[in-house]
C-alpha positions in Angstrom: 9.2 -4.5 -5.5 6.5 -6.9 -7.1 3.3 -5.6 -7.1 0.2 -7.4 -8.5 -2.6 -5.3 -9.5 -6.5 -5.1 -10.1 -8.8 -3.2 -11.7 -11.8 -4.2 -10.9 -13.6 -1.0 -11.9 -12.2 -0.8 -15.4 -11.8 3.2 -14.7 -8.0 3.6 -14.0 -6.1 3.4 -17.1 -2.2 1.3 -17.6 -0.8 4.3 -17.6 -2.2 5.5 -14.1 -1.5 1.8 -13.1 1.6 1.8 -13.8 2.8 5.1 -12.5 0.9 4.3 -9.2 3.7 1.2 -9.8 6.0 3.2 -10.2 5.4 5.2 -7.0 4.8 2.4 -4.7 8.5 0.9 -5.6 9.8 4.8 -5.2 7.9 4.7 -1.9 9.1 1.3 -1.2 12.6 2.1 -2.2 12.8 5.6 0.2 12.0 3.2 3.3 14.2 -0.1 2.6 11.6 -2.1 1.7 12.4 -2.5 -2.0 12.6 -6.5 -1.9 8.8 -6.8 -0.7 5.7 -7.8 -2.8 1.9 -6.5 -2.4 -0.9 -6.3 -4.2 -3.5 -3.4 -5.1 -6.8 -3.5 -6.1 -9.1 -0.9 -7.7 -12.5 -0.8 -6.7 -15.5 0.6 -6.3 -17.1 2.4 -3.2 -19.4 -0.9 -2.4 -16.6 -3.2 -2.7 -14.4 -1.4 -0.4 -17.3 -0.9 1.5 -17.7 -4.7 1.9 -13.7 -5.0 2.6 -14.0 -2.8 5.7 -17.4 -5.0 7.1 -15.4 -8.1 6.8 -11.8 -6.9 7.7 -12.2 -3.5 9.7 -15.9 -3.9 11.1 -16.4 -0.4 9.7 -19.9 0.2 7.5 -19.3 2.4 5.4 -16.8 3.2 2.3 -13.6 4.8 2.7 -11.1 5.8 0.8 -8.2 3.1 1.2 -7.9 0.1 3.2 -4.5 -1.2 4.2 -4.6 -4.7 5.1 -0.9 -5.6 6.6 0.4 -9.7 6.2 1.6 -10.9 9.0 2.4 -14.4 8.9 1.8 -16.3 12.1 4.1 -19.1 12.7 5.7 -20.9 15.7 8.3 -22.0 13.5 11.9 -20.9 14.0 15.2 -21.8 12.7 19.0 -20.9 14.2 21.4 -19.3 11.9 23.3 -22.6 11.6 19.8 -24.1 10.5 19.7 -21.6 7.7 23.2 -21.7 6.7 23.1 -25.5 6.3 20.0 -25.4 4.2 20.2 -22.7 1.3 16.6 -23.5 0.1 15.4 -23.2 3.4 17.1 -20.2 3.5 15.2 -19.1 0.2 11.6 -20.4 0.9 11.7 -18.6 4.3 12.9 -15.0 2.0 10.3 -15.5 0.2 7.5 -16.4 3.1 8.7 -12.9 4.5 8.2 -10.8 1.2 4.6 -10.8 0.7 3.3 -7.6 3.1 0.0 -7.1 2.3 -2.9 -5.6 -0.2 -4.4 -2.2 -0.8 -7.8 -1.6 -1.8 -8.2 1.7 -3.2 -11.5 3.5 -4.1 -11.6 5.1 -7.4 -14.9 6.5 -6.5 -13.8 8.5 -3.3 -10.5 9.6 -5.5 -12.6 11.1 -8.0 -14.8 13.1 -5.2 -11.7 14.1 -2.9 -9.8 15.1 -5.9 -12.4 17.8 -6.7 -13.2 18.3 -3.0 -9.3 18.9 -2.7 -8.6 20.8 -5.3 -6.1 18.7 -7.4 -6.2 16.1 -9.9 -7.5 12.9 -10.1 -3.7 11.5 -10.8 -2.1 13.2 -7.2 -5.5 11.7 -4.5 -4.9 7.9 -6.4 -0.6 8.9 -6.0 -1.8 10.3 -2.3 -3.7 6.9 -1.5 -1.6 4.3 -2.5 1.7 5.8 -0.9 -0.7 6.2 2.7 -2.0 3.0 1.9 1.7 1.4 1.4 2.9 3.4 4.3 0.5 1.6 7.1 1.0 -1.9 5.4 4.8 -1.0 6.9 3.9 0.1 10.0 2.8 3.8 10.1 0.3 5.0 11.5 -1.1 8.2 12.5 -3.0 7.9 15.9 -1.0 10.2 18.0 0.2 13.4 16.4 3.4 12.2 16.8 3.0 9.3 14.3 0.8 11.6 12.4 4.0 14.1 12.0 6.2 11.3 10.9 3.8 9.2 8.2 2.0 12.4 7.2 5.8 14.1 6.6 6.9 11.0 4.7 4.2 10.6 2.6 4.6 14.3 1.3 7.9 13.8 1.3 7.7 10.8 -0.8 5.1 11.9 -3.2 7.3 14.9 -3.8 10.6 14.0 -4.5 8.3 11.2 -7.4 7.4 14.8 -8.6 3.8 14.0 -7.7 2.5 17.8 -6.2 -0.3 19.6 -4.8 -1.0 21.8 -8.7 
């Protein structure tokens, strides 16, 4: 998994960065999608703010926003298309790989790490795996889907060794 990351708050250190990296590719790994790439992004709580007017039409701050890729194209190719043209073949691999970007907000990680209890390290661990989670599709608007992502995520962020303390 590639994943190309911001700090634009100057408040999450390369070693949170790069286990949050490390997580995302666990995460990414644990649902076959291991050969995608994504970026995240660090902000504050009026920059994320100002992602969810422009993307979401929500106004206010939340904690993370999910925005999935989906590349809209009326293009198509038959096997024999793709099998006669390797770099074809190739360019539309990598068209497909790019899945989206998070936006997390280290200011509502630092308050609902100390409204939940645990450490700043597990909420910003807890975030980006939700975040990566709806980028591939879960949701959690029935409890049904909420069972499933809310399962996997805890799931994930266990097995990584990331717990509840």
């Amino acid at each position: 998994m590639y994943i190309e990351m911001v700090d634009e708050t100057g408040q999450v250190s390369e070693k949170m960065q790069q286990q949050i990296m490390d997580l995302v590719s666990f995460a990414a790994e644990k649902i076959g999608q291991e050969n995608k790439e994504m970026a995240i992004s660090f902000v504050d709580n009026q920059r994320i703010h100002e992602v969810n007017l422009e993307y979401r039409n929500m106004d206010k701050p939340t904690d993370v926003v999910s925005l999935e890729y989906k590349p809209e194209t009326d293009i198509s190719f038959s096997q024999e298309d793709l099998e006669d043209n390797p770099e074809l073949a190739a360019m539309l691999e990598d068209f497909d790989a790019y899945i989206g970007e998070l936006y997390i907000s280290v200011d509502k990680a630092r308050e609902q790490a100390a409204d939940y209890g645990h450490s700043f390290e597990r909420e910003m661990g807890f975030l980006a795996v939700h975040g990566f989670l709806h980028i591939n599709g879960y949701d959690h608007y029935s409890p049904e889907e909420e069972a499933e992502m809310f399962g996997l995520q805890e799931e994930i962020l266990t097995a990584y060794g990331l717990t509840r303390e």
